[in-house]
N, C-alpha and C positions, 0 to 999 in steps of 0.2 A: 208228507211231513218229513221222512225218513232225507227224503231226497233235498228236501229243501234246509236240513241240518247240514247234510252231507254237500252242498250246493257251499253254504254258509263259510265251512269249517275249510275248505278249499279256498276261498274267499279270503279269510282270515291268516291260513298259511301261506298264502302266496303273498298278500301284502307286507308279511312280517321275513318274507323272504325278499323280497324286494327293500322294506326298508332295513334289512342286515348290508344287504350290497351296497344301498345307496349309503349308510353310515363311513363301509368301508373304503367305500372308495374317497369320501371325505375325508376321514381320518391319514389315509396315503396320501392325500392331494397336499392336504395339511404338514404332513411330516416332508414331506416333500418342497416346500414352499420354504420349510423351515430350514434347510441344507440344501438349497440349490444355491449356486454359485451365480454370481452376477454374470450379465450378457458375454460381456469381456474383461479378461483378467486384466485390461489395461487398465480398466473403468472401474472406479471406486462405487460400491455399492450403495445407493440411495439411503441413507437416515428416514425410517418414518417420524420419528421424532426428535429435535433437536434439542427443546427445553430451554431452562434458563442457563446463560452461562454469563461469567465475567473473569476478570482478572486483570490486573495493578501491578504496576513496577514501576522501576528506576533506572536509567543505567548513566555509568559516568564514561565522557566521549574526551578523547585528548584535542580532536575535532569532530566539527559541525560539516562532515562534506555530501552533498548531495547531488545527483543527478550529473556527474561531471564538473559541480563546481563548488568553491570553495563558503561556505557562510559562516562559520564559526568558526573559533578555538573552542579550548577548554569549557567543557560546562557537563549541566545535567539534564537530562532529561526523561520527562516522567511521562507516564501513560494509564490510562483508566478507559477501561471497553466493557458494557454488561448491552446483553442481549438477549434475545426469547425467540425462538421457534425460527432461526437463520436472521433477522432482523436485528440490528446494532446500532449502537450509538457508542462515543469515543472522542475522548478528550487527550491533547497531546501537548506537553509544554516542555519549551528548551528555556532554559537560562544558562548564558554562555557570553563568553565576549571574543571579539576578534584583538582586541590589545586591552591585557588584563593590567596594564600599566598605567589605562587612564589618560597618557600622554600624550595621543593625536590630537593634533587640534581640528581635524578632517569631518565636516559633519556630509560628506559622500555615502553611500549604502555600503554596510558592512564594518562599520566604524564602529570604535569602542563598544561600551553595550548593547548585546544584542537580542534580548527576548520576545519569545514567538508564544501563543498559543493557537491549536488547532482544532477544531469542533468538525467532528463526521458524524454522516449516517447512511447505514449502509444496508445490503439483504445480501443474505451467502448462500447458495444453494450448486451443488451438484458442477463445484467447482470452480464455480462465477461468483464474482463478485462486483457490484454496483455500488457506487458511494458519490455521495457529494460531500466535499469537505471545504470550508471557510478558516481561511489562514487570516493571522492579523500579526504585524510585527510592528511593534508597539515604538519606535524610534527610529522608522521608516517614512515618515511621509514624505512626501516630494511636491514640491509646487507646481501647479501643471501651469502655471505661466510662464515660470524661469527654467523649470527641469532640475532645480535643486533641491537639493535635502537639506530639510530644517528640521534642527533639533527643537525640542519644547514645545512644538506645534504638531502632534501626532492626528492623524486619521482618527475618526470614530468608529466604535467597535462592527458595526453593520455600517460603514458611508462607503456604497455600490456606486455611488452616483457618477463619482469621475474618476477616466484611467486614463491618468498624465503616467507621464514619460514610468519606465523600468515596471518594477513590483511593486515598490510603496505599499502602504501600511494594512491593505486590505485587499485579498483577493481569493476568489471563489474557485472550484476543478472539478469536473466531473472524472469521476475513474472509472475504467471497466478492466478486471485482471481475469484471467480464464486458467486454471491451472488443470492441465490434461490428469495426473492422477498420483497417486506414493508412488505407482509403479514404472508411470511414465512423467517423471516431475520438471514436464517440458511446460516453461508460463508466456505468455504475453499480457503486457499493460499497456491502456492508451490511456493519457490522460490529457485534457483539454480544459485553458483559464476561461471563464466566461464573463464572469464578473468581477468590479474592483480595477484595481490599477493595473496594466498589462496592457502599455499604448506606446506608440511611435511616429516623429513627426516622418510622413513621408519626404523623400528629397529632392522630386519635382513637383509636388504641389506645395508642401511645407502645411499639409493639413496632418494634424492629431488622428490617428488611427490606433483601432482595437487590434490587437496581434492575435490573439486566442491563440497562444504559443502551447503548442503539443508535444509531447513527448511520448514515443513509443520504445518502447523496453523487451527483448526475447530473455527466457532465460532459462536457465537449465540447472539444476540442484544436483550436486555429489557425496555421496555416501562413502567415507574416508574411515582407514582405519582409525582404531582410538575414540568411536563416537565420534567424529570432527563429521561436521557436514559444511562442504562448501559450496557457495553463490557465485552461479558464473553470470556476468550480463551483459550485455549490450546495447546500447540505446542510443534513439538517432530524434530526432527533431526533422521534420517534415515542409516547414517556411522560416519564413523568419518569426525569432523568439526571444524572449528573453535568455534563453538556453545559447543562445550567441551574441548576447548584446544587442540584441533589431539590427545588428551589421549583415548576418547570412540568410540565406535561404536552408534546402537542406541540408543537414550534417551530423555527420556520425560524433557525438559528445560525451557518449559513455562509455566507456571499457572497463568492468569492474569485475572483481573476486572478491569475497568474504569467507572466511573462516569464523567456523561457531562450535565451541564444546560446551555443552548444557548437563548441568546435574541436578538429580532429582534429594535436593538437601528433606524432605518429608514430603507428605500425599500434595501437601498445597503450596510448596515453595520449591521454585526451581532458581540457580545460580545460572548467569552465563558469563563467558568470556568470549574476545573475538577481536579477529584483525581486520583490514580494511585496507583498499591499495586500487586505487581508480586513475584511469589515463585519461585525457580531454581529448581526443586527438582533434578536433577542430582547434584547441586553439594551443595545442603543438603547432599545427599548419599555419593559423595566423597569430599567433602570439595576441590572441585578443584581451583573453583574461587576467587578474593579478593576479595569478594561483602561487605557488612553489615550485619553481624553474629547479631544475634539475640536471647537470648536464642538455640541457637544452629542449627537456620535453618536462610538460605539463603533469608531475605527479602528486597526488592527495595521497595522503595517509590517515590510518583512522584507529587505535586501538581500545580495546574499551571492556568493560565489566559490570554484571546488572544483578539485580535480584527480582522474582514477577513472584507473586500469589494470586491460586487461584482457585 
């Protein structure tokens, strides 16, 4: 009986000494899990949770210039994004005009009024980001029998169906942007038209063709005294595109810097300011575009001011 106590009680202290170690070495594994450092300090450390987020603004642009090329003057434009666990949706509207004078009598693309709005949705994860977004530009359509722009006769808000000549009133893009990390905030974007308007009569067959004009962007972010962070970019088009008129194949279209000083006015409202200064150099080289000639090369400008909550 003695023995089989004594058998017991050894029994009992060894398991309670075994589950002291196996606590302990959880509780280290645990504290440990909780202060390690990600893989590489290059590499932004994984969010296990992302949650709900959103946030809204405004900002006012003296121009509308994008991707190397000229689309607006003067206007506003606003933004609304809310998402859950890296997953988004996003709405984007410019009102703006390129002759706020009303005066042209020009119904070409880019003429007097010119408003856009933009519908995305996207997934962000571990520095990636995937979206599809649908542009509609409401004073845009184009006749795919003539090639002209007719005002009062606009696209339908989803009509995919046909991609006559340029952008016209409807057109779809996949995006993929990858931004390596804070510490290394070196990004690439490719972005590809798939549906909607984005067609070109070829000029040995004279058949209507789909361009699915792409756009690829490197770029690299700078940390400036003053809080100023500046956008450095580059971006080239890879065939022919809208990005050169359906006239080129590839070409370097972008050359841009921006400047941004952002203040934090309370927990949920940030102010920004910010400048803008982009080259074409494709059409420096062939004076394709109507941009703003400048001593003889292709420069946009872009100054501007916003308010977001969030």
């Amino acid at each position: 009986m003695k023995n089989t106590l004594r058998n017991w009680n050894v029994l009992v202290i060894g398991a309670l000494l075994v589950c002291n170690f196996v606590c302990a070495s959880a509780y280290a594994q645990e504290a440990e899990v909780k202060t390690a450092e990600p893989k590489s300090q290059w590499l932004d450390p994984y969010p296990k949770r992302i949650g709900l987020m959103w946030n809204a603004g405004a900002d006012l642009v003296s121009n509308y210039i994008w991707r190397g090329l000229y689309v607006g003057g003067l206007g506003v434009q606003a933004d609304f994004m809310v998402g859950y666990e890296g997953l988004w949706i996003d709405m984007w509207w410019n009102v703006g005009a390129t002759d706020w004078t009303f005066k042209s009598k020009s119904v070409a693309l880019n003429a007097a009024l010119n408003p856009e709005v933009d519908m995305a949705i996207g997934f962000s994860r571990w520095g990636l980001t995937v979206m599809f977004m649908h542009m509609y530009y409401f004073d845009k359509y184009v006749n795919p029998n003539t090639g002209i722009a007719q005002t009062g006769d606009n696209s339908r808000y989803f009509d995919f169906g046909n991609y006559g000549l340029g952008e016209g009133g409807v057109t779809t893009e996949w995006r993929v942007k990858y931004k390596v990390s804070s510490k290394l905030p070196l990004s690439i974007l490719i972005c590809t038209r798939t549906f909607g308007r984005d067609g070109y009569y070829d000029t040995k067959t004279g058949e209507l063709k789909r361009a699915y004009s792409s756009y690829v962007e490197l770029g690299y972010d700078f940390s400036l005294p003053y809080e100023i962070m500046l956008e450095a970019r580059v971006g080239f088009t890879p065939w022919k595109s809208l990005y050169t008129g359906f006239l080129g194949d590839f070409a370097v279209n972008n050359v841009s810097v921006k400047a941004i000083r952002a203040w934090d006015v309370s927990k949920h409202v940030r102010m920004t300011a910010f400048a803008n200064m982009m080259l074409n150099p494709y059409d420096i080289a062939n004076n394709a575009m109507d941009n703003v000639s400048v001593n003889g090369r292709q420069i946009l400008w872009n100054v501007g001011c916003g308010v977001y909550f969030k």
